[in-house]
N, C-alpha and C positions, 0 to 999 in steps of 0.2 A: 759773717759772724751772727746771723739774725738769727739763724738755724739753729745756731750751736746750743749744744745740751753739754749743764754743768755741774761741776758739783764743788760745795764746801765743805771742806773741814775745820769747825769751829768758825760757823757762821753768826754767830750771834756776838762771838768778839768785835773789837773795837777795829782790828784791820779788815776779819770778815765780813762784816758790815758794808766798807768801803767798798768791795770786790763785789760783794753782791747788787749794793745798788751801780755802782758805773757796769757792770757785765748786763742788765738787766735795762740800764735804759739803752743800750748797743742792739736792744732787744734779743738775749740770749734768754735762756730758758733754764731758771735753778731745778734739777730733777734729785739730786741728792744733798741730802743734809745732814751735818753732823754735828755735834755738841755732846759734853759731858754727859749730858742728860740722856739724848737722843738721837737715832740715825733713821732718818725719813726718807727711803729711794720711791721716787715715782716712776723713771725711766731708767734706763741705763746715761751713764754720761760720755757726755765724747773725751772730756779730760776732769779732773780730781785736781782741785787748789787747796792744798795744806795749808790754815793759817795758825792752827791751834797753838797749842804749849807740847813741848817737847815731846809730852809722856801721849801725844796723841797722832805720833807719826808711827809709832810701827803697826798703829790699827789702818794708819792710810796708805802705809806700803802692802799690808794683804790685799783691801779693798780694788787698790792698782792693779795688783797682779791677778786677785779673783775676775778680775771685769776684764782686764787685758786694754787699759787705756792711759794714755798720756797721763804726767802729774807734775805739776807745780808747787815746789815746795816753800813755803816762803815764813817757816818756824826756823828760828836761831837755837843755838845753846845744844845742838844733837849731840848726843854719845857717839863714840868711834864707831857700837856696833851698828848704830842708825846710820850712818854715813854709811859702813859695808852693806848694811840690807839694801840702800838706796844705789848702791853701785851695782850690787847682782840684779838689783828690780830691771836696771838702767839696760840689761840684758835681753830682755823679752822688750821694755816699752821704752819710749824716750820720757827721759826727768830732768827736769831742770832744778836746780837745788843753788840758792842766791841767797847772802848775809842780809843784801841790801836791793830792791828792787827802782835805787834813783838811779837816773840819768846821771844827774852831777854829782853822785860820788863815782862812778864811774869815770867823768872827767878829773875829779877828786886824785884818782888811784894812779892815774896816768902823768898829775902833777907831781905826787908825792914820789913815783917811779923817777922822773926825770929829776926833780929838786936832790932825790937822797945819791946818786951819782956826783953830781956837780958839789955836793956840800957833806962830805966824807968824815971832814976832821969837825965838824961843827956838832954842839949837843943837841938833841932831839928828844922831844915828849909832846904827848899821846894827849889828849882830853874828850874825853864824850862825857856828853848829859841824855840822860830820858827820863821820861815818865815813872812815879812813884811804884806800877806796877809788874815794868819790866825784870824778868828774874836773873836773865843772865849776867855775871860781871865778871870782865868787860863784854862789851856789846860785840856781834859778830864783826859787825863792819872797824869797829876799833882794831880787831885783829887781821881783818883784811888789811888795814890802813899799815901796820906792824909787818906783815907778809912783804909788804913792796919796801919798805926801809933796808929790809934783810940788815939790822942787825938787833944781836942778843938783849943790849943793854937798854932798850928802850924802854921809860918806863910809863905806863897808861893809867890817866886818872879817870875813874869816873863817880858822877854823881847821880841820884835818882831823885827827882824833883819833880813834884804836881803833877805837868800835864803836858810835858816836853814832848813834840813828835821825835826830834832826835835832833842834837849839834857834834857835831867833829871839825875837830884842828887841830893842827900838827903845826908845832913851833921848832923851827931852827933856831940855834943860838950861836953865834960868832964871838966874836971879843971885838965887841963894836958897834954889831947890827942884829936883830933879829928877824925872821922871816915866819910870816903866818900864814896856814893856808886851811882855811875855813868852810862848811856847808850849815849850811841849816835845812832841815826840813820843816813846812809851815805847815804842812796839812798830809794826811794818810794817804791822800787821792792819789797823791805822787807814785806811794808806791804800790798804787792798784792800776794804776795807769802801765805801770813796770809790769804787774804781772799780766795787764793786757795783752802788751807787745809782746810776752816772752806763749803766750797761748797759741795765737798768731803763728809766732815762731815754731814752737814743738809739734803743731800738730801737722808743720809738713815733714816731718820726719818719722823713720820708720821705728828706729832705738836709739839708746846711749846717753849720758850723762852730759849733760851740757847745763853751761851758768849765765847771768846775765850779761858778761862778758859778751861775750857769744852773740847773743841777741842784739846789743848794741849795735856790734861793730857787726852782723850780719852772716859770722861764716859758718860754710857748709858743714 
């Protein structure tokens, strides 16, 4: 990793920030830069870490495919057609594209998998909190968290408050008992730590779409 030449997207954001200072004392090397404002390439990169706002991924899906290098995408809230450009990129280089770069909701996703089997006839709802700044509602990870309940009627609250890195819980309700199952995130680090491992990850691969899932649990 000392070697490695990197690039951000929307590095002067609040997650890009994170990414760039833990990549940087790994002693990785920032050669591209991108912001609102500005795009600053010194080198080529060996991979492109998306953290911008939505309206800044279809400039990082050319960039991937102009250079021909890995990319990690870790902006929420894409449009369908971002998702398909991110699928064809997925064609030429490997992409990894994740709601959520924690550990524990990943453990998270595996409880709520297992819980929403065993508790079928019981009512279920959704809650996340973030920060005052966050655009999209609900959060991506809310809807991952909705994905594994598979069903219709579930309904998700959220709020945007201060300075929240992110909370989710999901409540079962019985006639009798409820069931919580909760994460919190206390700091950004976590999930630039996620996109560490997922760097790691993609760059031994040749193409294709792959998600933190993946990373986690290791497979080929």
């Amino acid at each position: 990793m000392k070697k490695l030449k990197f690039g951000v997207i929307g590095y002067t954001g609040k997650l890009g920030k994170e990414v760039v200072n833990l990549f940087e004392e790994k002693g990785c090397k920032l050669v591209l830069k991108v912001n609102s404002k500005k795009t600053e390439q010194l080198e080529k990169p060996d991979v492109i870490i998306e953290c911008g706002l939505s309206n800044t991924v279809d400039q990082s899906i050319k960039l991937a495919e102009k250079l021909l290098v890995p990319i990690v995408v870790a902006t929420t809230g894409l449009s369908p057609d971002q998702i398909k450009g991110l699928r064809h990129l997925s064609k030429y280089v490997p992409v990894i594209l994740s709601s959520n770069y924690s550990y524990g909701i990943q453990v998270l996703l595996k409880l709520v998998e297992e819980s929403s089997k065993k508790l079928k006839d019981w009512d279920v709802e959704i809650s996340e909190v973030h920060h005052r700044f966050k655009k999209d509602i609900p959060s991506g990870t809310a809807k991952m968290i909705k994905e594994k309940v598979k069903r219709e009627d579930v309904q998700v609250n959220s709020s945007r408050i201060g300075n929240v890195q992110g909370e989710h819980t999901i409540k079962y309700g019985g006639l009798g008992e409820v069931l919580s199952i909760s994460h919190r995130a206390t700091s950004r680090k976590t999930f630039a730590e996620g996109i560490l491992k997922s760097v790691n990850y993609i760059l031994k691969k040749k193409k294709g779409l792959f998600s933190f899932k993946d990373v986690v649990e290791n497979k080929q």
